[in-house]
SESE-6498 format. One line per field, with one value per atom (N, C-alpha, C, CB): residue number from 1; x, y, z. Coordinates in Angstrom, 3 decimals. Glycine has a CB too. Example, Ala and Ser with C-alpha at 12.3 -4.5 7.8 and 13.67 -1.06 7.14 Angstrom:
BEGIN
seq	c(1_1_1_1_2_2_2_2)
xx	c(13.190_12.300_13.200_11.308_12.850_13.670_12.900_14.084)
yy	c(-5.690_-4.500_-3.300_-4.473_-2.250_-1.060_0.030_-0.598)
zz	c(7.800_7.800_7.800_9.046_7.080_7.140_7.870_5.725)
This chain:
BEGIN
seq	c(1_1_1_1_2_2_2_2_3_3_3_3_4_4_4_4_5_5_5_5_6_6_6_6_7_7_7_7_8_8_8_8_9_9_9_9_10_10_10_10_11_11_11_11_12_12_12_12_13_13_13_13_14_14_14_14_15_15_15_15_16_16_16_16_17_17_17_17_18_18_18_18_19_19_19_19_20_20_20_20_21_21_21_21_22_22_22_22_23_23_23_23_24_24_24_24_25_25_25_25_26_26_26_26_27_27_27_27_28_28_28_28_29_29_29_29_30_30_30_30_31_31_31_31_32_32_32_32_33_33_33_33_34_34_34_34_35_35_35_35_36_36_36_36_37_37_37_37_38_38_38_38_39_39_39_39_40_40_40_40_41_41_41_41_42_42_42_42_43_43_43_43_44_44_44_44_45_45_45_45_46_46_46_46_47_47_47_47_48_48_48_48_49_49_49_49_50_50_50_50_51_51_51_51_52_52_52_52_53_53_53_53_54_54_54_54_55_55_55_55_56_56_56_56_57_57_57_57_58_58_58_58_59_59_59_59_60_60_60_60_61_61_61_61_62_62_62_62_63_63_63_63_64_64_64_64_65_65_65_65_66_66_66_66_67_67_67_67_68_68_68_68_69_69_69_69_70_70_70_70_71_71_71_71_72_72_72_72_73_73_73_73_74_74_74_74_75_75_75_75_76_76_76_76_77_77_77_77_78_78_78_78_79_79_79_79_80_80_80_80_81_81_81_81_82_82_82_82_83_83_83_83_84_84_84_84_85_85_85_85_86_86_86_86_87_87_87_87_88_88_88_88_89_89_89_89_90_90_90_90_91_91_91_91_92_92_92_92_93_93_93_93_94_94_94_94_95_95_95_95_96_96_96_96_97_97_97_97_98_98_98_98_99_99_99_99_100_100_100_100_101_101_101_101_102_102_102_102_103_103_103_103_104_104_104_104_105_105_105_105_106_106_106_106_107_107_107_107_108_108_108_108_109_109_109_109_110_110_110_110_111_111_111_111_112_112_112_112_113_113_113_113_114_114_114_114_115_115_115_115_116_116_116_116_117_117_117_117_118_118_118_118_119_119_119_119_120_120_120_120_121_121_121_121_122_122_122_122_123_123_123_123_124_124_124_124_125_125_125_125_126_126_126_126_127_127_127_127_128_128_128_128_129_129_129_129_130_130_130_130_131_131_131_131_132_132_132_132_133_133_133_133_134_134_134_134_135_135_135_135_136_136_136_136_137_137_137_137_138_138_138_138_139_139_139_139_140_140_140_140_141_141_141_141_142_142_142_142_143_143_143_143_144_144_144_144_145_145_145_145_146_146_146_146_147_147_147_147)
xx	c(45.139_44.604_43.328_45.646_43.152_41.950_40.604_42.265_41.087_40.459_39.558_41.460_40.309_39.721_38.851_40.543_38.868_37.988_36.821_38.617_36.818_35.774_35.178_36.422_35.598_34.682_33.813_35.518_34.630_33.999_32.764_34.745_33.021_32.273_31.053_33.019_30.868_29.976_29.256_31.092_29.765_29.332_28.232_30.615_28.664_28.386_27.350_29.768_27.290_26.721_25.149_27.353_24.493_22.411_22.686_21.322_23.375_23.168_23.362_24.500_24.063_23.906_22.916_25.387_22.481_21.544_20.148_21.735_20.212_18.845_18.582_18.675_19.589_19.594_19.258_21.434_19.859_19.630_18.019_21.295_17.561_16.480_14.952_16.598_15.473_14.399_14.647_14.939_15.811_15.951_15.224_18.434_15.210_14.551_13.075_15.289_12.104_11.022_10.411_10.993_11.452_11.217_10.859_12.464_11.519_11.973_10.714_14.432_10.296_9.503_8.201_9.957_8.173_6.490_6.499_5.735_7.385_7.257_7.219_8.024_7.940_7.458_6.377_9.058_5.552_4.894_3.818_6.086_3.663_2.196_1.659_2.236_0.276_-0.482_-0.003_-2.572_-0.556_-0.385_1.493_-0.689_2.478_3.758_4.051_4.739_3.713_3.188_3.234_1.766_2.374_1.521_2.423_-0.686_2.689_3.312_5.053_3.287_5.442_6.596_6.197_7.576_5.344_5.554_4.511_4.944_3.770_3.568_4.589_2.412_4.752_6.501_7.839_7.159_7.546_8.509_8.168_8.915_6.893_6.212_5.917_5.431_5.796_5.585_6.799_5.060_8.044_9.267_9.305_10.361_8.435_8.925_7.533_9.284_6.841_5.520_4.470_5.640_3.986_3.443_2.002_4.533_1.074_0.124_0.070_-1.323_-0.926_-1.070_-2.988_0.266_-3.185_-4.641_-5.094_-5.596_-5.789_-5.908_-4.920_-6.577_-3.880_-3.203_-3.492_-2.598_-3.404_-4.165_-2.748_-5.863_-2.690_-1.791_-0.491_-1.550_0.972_2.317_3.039_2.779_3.921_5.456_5.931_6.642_5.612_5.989_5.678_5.672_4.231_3.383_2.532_2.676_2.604_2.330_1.290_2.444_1.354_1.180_-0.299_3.088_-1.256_-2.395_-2.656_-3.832_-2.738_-2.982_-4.309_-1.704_-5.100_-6.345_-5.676_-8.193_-4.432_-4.693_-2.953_-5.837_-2.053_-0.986_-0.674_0.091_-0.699_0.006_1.257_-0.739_2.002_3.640_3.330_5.459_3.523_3.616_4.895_2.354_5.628_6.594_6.883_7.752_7.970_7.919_8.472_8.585_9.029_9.267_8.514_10.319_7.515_7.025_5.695_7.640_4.471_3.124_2.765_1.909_2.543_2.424_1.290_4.006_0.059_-1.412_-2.096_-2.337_-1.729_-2.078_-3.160_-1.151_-3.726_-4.863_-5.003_-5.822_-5.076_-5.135_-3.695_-6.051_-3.065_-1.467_-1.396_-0.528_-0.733_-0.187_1.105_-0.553_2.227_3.484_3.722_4.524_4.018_4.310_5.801_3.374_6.562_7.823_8.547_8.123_9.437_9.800_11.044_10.156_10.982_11.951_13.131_11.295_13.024_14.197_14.972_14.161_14.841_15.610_17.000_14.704_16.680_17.424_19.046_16.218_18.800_19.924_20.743_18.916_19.646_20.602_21.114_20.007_20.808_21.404_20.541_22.810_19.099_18.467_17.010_17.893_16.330_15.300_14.060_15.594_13.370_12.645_10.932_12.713_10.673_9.198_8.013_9.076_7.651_6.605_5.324_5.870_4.685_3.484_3.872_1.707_3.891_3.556_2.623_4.927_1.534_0.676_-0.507_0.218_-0.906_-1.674_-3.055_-0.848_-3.485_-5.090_-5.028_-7.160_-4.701_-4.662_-3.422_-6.199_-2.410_-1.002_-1.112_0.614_-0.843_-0.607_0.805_-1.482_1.242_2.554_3.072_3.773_2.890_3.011_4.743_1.661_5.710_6.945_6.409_8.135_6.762_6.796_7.920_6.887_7.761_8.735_9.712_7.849_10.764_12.125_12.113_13.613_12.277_12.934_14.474_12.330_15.433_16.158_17.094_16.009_18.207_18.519_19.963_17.883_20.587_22.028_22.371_22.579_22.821_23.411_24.429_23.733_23.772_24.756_26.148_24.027_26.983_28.165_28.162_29.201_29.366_29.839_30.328_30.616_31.376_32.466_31.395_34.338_30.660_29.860_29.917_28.414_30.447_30.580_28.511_31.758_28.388_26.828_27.139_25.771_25.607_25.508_25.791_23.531_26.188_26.090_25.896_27.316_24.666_24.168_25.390_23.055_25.544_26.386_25.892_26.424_26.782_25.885_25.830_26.298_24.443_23.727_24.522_21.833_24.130_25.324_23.889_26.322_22.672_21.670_21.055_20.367_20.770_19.482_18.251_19.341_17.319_16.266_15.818_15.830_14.590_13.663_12.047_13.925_11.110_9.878_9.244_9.617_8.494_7.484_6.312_7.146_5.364_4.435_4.723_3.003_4.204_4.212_2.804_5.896_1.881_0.776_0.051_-0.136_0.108_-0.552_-1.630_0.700_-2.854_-4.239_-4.193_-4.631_-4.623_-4.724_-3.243_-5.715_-2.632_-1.315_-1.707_-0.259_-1.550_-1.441_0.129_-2.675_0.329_1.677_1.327_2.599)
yy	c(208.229_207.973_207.141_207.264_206.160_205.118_206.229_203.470_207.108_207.737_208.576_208.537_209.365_209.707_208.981_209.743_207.734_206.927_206.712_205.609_206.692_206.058_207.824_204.974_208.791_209.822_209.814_211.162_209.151_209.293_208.684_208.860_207.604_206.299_206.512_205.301_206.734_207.196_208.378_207.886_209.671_210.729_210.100_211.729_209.064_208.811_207.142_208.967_206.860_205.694_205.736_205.173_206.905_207.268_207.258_208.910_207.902_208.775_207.275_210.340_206.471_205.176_204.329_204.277_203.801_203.193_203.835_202.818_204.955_205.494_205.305_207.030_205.388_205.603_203.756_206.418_202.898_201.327_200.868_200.071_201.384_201.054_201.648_201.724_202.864_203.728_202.541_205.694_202.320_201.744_200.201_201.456_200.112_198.267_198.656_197.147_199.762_200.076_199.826_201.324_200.762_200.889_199.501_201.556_198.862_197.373_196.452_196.685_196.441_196.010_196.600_195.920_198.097_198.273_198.260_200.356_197.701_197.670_196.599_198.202_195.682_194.042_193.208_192.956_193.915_193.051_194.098_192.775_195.042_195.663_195.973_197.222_195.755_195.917_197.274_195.791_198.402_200.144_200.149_201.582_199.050_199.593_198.826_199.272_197.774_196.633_197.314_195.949_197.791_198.088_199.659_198.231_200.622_201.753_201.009_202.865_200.387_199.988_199.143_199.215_198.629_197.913_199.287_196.020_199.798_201.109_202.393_201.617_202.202_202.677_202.463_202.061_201.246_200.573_200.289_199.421_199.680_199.580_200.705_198.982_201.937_203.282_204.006_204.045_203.438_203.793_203.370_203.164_202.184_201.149_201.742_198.949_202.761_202.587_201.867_202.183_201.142_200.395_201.326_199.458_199.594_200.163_199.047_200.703_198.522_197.978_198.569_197.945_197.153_197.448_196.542_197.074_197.025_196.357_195.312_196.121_195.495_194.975_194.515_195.453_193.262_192.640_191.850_191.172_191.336_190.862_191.898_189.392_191.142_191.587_190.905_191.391_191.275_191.253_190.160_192.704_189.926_188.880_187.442_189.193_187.880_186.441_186.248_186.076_187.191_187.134_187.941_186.443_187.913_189.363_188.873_189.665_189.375_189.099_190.905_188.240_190.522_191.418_191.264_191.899_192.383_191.750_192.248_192.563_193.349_193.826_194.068_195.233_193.988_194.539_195.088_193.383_195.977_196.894_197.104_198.877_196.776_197.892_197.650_197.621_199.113_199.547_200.327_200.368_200.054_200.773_200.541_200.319_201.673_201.670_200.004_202.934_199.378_198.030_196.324_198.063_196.455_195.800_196.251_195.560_195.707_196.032_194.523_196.581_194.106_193.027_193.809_192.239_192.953_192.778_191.501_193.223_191.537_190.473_190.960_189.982_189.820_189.693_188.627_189.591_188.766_187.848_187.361_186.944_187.947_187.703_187.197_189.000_186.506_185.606_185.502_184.453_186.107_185.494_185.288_186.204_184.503_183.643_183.536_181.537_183.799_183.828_183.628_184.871_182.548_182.140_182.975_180.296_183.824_184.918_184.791_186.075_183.725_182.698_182.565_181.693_181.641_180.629_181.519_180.173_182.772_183.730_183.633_185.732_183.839_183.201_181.733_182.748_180.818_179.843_180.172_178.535_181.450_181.445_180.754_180.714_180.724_180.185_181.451_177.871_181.888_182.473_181.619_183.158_181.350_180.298_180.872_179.831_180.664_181.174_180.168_181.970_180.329_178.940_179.553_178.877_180.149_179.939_181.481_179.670_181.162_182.533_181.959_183.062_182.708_182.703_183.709_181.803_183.515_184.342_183.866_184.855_185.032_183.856_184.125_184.400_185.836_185.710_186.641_186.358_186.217_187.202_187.184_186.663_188.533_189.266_189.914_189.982_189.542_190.268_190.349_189.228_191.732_192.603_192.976_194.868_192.366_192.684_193.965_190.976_194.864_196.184_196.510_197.521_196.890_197.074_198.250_197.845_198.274_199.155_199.606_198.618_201.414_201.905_202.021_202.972_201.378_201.402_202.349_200.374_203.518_203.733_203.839_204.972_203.297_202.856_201.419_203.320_200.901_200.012_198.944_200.402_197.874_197.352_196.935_195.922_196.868_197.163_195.032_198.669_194.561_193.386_192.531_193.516_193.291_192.591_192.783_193.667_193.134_193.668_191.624_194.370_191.813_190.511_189.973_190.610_188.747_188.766_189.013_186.804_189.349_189.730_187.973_190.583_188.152_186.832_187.295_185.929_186.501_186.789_186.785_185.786_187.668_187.487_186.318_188.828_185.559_184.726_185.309_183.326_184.972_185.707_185.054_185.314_185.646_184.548_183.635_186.723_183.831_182.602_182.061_183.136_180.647_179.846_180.193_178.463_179.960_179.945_178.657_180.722_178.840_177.909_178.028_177.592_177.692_177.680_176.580_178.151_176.212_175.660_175.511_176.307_176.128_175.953_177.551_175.776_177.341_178.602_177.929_178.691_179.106_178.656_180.451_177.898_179.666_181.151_180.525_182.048_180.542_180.877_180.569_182.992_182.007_182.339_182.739_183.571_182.963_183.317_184.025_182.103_185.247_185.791_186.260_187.387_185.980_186.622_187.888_185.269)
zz	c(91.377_90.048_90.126_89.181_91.040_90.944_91.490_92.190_92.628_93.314_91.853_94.470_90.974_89.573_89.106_88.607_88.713_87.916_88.759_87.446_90.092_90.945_91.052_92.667_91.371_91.298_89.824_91.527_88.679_87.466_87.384_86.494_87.816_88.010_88.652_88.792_89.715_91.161_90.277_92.881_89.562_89.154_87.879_88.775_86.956_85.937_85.861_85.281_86.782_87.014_87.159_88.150_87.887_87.563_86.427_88.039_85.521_84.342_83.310_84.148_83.311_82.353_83.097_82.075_84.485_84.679_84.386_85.793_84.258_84.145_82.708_84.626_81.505_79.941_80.169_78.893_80.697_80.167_81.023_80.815_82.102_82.532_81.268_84.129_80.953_79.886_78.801_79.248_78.572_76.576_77.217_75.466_78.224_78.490_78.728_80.249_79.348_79.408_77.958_79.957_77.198_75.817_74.854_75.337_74.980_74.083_75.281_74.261_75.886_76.492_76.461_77.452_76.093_76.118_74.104_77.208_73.140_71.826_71.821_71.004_72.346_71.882_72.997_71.815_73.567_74.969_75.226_76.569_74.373_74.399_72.801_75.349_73.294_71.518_71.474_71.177_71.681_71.213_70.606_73.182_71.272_71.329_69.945_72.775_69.870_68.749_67.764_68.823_67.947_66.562_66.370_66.817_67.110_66.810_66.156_68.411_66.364_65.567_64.351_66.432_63.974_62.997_61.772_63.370_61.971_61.219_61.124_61.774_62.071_61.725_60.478_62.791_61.134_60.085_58.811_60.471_58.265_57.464_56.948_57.751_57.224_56.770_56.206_57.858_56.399_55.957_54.455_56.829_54.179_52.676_52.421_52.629_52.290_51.667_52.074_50.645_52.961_53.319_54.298_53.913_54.403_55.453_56.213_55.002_57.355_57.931_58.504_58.607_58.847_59.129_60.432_57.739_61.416_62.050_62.867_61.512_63.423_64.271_65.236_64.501_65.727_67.278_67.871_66.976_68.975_69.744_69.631_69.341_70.276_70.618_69.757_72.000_69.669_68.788_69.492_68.880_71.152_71.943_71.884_72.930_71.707_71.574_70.737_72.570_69.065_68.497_67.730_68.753_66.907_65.868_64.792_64.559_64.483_63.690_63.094_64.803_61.477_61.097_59.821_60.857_59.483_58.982_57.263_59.741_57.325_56.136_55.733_56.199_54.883_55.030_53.186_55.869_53.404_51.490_51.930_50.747_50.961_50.133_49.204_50.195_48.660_47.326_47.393_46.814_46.629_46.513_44.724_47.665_43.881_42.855_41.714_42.840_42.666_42.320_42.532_42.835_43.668_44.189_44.285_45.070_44.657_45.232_45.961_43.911_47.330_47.837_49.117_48.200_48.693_49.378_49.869_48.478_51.456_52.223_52.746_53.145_53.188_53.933_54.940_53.117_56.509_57.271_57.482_56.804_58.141_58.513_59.779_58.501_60.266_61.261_61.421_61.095_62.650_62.754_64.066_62.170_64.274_66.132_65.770_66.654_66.880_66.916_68.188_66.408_68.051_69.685_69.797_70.079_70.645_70.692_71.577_71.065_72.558_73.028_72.616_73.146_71.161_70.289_70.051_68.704_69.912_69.083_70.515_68.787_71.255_72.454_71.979_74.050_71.356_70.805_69.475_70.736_68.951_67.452_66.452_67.383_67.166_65.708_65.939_65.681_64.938_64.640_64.461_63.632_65.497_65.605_64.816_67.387_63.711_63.604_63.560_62.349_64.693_65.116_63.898_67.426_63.243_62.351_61.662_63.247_60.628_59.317_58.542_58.133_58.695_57.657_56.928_57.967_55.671_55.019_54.328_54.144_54.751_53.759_52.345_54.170_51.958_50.278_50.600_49.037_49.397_48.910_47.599_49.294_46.985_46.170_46.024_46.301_44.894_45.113_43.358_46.343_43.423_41.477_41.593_41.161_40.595_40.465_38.859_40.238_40.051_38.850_37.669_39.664_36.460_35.310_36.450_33.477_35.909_36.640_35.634_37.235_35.122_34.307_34.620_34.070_33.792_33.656_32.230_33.963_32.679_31.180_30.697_30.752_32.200_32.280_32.225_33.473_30.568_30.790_32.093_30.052_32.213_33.207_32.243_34.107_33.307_32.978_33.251_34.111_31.781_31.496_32.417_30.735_33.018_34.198_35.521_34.468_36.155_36.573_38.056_35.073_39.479_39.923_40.085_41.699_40.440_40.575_42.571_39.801_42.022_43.472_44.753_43.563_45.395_46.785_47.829_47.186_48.580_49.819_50.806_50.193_51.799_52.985_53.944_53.766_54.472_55.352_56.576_55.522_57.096_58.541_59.726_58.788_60.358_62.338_63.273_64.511_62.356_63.046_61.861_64.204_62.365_61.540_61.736_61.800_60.488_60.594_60.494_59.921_61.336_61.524_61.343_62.671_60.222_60.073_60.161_59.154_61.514_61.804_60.644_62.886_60.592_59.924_58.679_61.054_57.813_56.609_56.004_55.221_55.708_55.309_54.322_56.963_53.269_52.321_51.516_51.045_51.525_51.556_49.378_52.512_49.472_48.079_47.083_48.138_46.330_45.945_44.713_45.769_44.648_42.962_42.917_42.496_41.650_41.022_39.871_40.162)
């Protein structure tokens, strides 16, 4: 019977080291190169409506952006001059460490919701789940502010 598992094992063992060496290439050329940088966060940002402009540095050691839109049908938020440094360590101790966020001008339009279904009376309020790390902000710095 052991003799089974170890042919399994031996047979099946390139085939998961090769899948965990690719997924670490991966997670390493997205957070530790500009092109990989910048292809995930337009990515992601392109999912919510969004743009992004000009992207410089890593996800690793830090992120500068000259331009950032979402528009989406509830929100419209237009930065300019973005900054986020993030100690990506911390997160091993359970805290989310963000050493500098900042903006030179934010804009941010809360759009009317058509709504044409009554909310319902008994209806519980919403409560945040609590997260399994702390946050931590170093510096936060926003420029201009429109509402």
């Amino acid at each position: 019977m052991k003799m089974k598992y170890l042919r399994w094992y031996l047979r099946w063992k390139p085939i998961v080291l090769t899948i965990l060496i690719g997924l670490c290439a991966f997670v390493f050329w997205f957070m530790g190169t500009n092109p990989g940088s910048r292809w995930l966060l337009n990515t992601v940002i392109g999912q919510v409506g969004g743009e992004l402009h000009n992207v410089r540095g890593t996800l690793w050691s830090g992120i500068e952006l000259e331009r950032l839109l979402i528009d989406t049908p509830e929100i419209k938020i237009t930065g300019r001059e973005a900054v986020l440094k993030v100690d990506w360590l911390k997160l091993f101790k359970r805290t989310l460490r963000v050493e500098q966020m900042s903006v030179a001008d934010l804009d941010v339009k809360l759009l009317p919701l058509e709504t044409t279904e009554p909310a319902p009376d008994e209806a519980k309020p919403f409560e945040m789940p609590g997260i399994p790390v702390g946050i931590q902000v170093d510096r936060l710095d926003v420029g201009d502010f429109a509402c």
